[in-house]
Structures are given as structure tokens and as C-alpha cells.
PDB file of N, CA, C and O in Angstrom:
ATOM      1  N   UNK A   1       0.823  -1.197   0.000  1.00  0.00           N
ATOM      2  CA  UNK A   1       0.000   0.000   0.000  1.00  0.00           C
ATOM      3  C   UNK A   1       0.869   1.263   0.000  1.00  0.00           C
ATOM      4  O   UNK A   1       0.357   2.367  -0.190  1.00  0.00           O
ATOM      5  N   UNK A   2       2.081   1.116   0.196  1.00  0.00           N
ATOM      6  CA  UNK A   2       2.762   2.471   0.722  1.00  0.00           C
ATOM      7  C   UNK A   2       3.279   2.845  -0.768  1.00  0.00           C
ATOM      8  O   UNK A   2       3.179   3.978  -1.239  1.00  0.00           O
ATOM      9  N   UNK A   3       3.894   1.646  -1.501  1.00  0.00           N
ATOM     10  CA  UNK A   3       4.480   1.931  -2.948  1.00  0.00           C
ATOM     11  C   UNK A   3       3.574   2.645  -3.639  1.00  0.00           C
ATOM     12  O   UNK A   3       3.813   3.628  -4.341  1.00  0.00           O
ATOM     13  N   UNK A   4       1.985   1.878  -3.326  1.00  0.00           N
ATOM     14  CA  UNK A   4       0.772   2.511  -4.532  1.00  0.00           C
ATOM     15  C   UNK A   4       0.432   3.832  -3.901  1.00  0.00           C
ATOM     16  O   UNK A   4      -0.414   4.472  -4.525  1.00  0.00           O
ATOM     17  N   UNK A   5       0.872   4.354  -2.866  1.00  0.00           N
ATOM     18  CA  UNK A   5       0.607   5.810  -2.656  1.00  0.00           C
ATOM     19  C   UNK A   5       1.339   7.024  -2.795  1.00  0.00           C
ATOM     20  O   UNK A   5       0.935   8.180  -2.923  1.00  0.00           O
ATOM     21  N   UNK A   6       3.112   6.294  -2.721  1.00  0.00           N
ATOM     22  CA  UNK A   6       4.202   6.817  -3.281  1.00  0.00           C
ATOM     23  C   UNK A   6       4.062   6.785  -4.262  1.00  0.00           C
ATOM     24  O   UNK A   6       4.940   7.612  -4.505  1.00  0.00           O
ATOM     25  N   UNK A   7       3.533   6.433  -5.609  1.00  0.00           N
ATOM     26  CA  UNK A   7       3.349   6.116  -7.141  1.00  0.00           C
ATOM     27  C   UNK A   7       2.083   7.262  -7.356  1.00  0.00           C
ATOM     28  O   UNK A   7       2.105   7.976  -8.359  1.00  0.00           O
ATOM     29  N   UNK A   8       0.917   7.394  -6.289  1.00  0.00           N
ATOM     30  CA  UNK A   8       0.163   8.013  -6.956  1.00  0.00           C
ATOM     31  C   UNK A   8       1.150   9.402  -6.541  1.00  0.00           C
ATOM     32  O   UNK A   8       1.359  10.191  -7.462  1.00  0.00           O
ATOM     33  N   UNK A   9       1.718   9.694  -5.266  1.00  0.00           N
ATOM     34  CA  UNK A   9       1.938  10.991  -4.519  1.00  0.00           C
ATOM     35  C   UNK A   9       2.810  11.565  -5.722  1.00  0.00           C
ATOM     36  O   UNK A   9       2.857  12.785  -5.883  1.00  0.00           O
ATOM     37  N   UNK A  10       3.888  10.221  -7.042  1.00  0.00           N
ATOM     38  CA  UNK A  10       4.806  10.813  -7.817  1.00  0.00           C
ATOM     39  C   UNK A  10       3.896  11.240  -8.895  1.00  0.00           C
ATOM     40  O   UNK A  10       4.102  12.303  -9.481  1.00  0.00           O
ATOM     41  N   UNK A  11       3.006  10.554  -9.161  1.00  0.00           N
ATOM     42  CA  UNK A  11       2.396  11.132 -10.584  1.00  0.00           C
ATOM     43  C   UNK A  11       1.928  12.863 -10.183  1.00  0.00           C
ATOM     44  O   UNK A  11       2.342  13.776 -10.898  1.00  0.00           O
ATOM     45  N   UNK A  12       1.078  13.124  -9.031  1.00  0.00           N
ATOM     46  CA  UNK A  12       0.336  14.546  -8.884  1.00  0.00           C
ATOM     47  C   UNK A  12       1.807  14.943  -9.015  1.00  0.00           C
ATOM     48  O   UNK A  12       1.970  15.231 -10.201  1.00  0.00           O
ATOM     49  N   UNK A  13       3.287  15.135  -8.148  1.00  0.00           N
ATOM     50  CA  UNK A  13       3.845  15.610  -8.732  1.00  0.00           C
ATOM     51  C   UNK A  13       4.492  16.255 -10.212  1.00  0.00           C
ATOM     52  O   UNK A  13       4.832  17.396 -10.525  1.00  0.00           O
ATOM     53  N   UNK A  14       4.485  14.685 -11.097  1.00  0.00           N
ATOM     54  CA  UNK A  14       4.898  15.428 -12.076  1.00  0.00           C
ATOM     55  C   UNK A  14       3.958  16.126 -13.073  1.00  0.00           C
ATOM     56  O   UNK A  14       4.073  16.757 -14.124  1.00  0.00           O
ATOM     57  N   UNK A  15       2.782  15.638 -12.094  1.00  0.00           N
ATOM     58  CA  UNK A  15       1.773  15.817 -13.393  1.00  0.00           C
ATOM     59  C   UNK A  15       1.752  17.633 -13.163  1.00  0.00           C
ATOM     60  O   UNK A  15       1.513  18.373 -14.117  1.00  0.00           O
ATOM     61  N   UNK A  16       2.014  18.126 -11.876  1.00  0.00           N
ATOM     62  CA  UNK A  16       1.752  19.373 -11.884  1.00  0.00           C
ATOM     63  C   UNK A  16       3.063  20.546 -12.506  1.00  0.00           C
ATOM     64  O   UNK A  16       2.936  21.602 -13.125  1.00  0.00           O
ATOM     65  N   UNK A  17       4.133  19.914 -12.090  1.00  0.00           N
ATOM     66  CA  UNK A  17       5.527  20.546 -12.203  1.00  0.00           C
ATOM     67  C   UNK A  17       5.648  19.831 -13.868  1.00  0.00           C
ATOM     68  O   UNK A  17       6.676  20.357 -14.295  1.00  0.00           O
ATOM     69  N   UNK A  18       5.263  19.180 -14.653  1.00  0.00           N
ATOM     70  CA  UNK A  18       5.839  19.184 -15.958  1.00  0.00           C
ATOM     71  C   UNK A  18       5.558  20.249 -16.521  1.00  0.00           C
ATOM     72  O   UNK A  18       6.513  20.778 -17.090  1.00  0.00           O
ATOM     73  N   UNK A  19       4.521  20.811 -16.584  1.00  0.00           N
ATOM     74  CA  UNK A  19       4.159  22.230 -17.303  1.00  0.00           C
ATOM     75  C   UNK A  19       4.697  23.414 -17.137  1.00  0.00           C
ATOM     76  O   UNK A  19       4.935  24.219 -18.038  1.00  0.00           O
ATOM     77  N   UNK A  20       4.947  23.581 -15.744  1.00  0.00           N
ATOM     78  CA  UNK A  20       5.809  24.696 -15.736  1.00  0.00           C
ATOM     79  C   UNK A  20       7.022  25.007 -15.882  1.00  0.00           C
ATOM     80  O   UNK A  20       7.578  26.099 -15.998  1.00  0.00           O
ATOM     81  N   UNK A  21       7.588  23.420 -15.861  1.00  0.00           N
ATOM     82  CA  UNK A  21       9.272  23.450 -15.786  1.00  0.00           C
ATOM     83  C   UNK A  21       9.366  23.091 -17.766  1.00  0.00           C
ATOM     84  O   UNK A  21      10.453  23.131 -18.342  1.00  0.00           O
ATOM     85  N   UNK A  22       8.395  22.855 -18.319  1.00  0.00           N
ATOM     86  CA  UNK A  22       8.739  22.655 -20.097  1.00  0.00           C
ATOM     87  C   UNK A  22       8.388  24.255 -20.507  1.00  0.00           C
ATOM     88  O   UNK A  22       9.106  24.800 -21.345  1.00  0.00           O
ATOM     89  N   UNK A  23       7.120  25.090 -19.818  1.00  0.00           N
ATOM     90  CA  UNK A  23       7.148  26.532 -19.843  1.00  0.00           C
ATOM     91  C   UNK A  23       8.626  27.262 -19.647  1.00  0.00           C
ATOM     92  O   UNK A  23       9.132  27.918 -20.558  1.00  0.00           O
ATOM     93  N   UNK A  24       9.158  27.105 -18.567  1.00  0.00           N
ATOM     94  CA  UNK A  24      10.650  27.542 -18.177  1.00  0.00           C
ATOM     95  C   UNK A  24      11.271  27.542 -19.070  1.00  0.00           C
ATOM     96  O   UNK A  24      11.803  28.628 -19.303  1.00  0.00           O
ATOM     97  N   UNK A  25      11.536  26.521 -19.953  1.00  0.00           N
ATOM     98  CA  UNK A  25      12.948  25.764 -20.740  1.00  0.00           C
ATOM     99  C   UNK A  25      12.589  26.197 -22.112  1.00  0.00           C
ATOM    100  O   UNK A  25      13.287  25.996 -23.106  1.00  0.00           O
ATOM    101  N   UNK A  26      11.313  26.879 -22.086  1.00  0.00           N
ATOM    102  CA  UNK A  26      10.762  27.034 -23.729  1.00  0.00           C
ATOM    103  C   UNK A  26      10.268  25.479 -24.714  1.00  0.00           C
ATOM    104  O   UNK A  26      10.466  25.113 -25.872  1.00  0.00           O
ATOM    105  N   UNK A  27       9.707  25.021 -23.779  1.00  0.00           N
ATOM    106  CA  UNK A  27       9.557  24.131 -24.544  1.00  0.00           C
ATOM    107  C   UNK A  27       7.818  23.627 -24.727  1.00  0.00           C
ATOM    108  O   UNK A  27       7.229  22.548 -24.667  1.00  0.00           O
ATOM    109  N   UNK A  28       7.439  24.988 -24.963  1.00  0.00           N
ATOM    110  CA  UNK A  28       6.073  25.184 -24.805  1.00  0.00           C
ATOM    111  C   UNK A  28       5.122  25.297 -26.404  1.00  0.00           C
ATOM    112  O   UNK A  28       5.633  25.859 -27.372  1.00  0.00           O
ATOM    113  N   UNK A  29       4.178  24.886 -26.452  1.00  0.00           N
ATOM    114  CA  UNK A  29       3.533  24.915 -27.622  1.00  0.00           C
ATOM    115  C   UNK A  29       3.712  25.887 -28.478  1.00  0.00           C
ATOM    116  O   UNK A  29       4.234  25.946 -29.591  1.00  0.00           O
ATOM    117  N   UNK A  30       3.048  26.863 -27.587  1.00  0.00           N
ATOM    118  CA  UNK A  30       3.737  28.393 -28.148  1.00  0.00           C
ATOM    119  C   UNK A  30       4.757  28.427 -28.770  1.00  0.00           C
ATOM    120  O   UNK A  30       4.823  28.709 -29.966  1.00  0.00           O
ATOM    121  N   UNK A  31       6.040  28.045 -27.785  1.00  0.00           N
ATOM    122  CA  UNK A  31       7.430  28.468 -28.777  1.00  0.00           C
ATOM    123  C   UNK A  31       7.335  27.019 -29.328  1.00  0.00           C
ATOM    124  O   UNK A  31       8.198  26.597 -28.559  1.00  0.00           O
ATOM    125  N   UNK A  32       7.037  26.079 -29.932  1.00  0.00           N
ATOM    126  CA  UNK A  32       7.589  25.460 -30.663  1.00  0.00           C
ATOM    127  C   UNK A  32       6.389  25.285 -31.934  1.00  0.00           C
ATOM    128  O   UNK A  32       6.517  24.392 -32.771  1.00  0.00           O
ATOM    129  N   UNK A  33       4.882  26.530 -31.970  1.00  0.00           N
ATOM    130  CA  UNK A  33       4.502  26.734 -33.071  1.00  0.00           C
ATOM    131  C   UNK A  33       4.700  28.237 -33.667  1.00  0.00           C
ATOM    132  O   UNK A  33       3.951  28.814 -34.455  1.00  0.00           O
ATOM    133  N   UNK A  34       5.918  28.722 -33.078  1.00  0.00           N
ATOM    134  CA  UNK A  34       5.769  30.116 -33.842  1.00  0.00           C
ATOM    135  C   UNK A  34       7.620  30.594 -34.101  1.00  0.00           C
ATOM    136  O   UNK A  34       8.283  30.204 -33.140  1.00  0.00           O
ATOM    137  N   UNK A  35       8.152  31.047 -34.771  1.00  0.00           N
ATOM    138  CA  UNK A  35       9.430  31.785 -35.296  1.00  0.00           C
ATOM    139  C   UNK A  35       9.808  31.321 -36.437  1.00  0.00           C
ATOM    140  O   UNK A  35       8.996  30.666 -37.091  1.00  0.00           O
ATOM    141  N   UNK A  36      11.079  31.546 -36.920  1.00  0.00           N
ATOM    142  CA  UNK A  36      11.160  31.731 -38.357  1.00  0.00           C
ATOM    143  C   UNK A  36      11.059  30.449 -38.902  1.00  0.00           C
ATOM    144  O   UNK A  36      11.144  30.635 -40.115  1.00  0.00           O
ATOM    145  N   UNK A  37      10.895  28.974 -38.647  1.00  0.00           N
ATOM    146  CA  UNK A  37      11.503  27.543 -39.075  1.00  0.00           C
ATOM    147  C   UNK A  37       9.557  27.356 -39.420  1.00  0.00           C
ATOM    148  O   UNK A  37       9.135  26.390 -40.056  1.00  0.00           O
ATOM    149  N   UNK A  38       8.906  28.117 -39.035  1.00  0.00           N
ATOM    150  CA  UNK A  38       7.495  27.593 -39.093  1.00  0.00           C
ATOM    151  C   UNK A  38       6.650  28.065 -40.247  1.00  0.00           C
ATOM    152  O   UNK A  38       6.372  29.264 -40.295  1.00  0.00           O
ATOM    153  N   UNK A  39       6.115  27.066 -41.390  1.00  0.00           N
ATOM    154  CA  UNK A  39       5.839  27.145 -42.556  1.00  0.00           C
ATOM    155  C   UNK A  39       4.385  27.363 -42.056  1.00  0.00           C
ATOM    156  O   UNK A  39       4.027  26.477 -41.280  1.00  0.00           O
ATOM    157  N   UNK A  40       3.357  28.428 -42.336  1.00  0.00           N
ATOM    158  CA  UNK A  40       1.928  28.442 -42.139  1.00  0.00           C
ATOM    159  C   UNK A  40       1.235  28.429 -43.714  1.00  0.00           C
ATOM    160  O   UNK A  40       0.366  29.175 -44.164  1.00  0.00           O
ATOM    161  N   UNK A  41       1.888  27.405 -44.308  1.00  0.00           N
ATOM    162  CA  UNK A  41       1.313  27.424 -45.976  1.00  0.00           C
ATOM    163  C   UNK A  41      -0.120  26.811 -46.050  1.00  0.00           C
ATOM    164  O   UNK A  41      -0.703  26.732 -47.132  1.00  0.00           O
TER     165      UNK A  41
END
């Protein structure tokens, strides 16, 4: 029981901190649908 609560306690972690730490690094939708490499044909 302790693993399956440590497992859920890791997911809310990353589930909350992935977004802001791929926001940080630029690695956000935003920047990876907009500057000069992006064809809007």
C-alpha cells in the first residue's frame, strides 16, 4: 500500500511541475509553433 501511494503521490507531482518546468525551458507549444523555421502554408 505504501508503494501505490508513493506512485500516486509521484504522478500529482509530475503531473503538476511538468508544465511549468517545459514553460521555463521554452519548450512550450507556443514556442515550438511560432518563429522563423514555421511554414503556415
Amino acid at each position: 500500500m505504501k508503494a501505490f501511494l508513493a506512485a500516486v503521490a509521484a504522478m500529482v507531482v509530475i503531473t503538476v511541475a511538468a508544465p511549468i518546468t517545459l514553460q521555463q525551458i521554452g519548450f512550450s507549444a507556443a514556442d515550438a509553433g511560432s518563429g522563423t523555421a514555421v511554414r503556415l502554408d
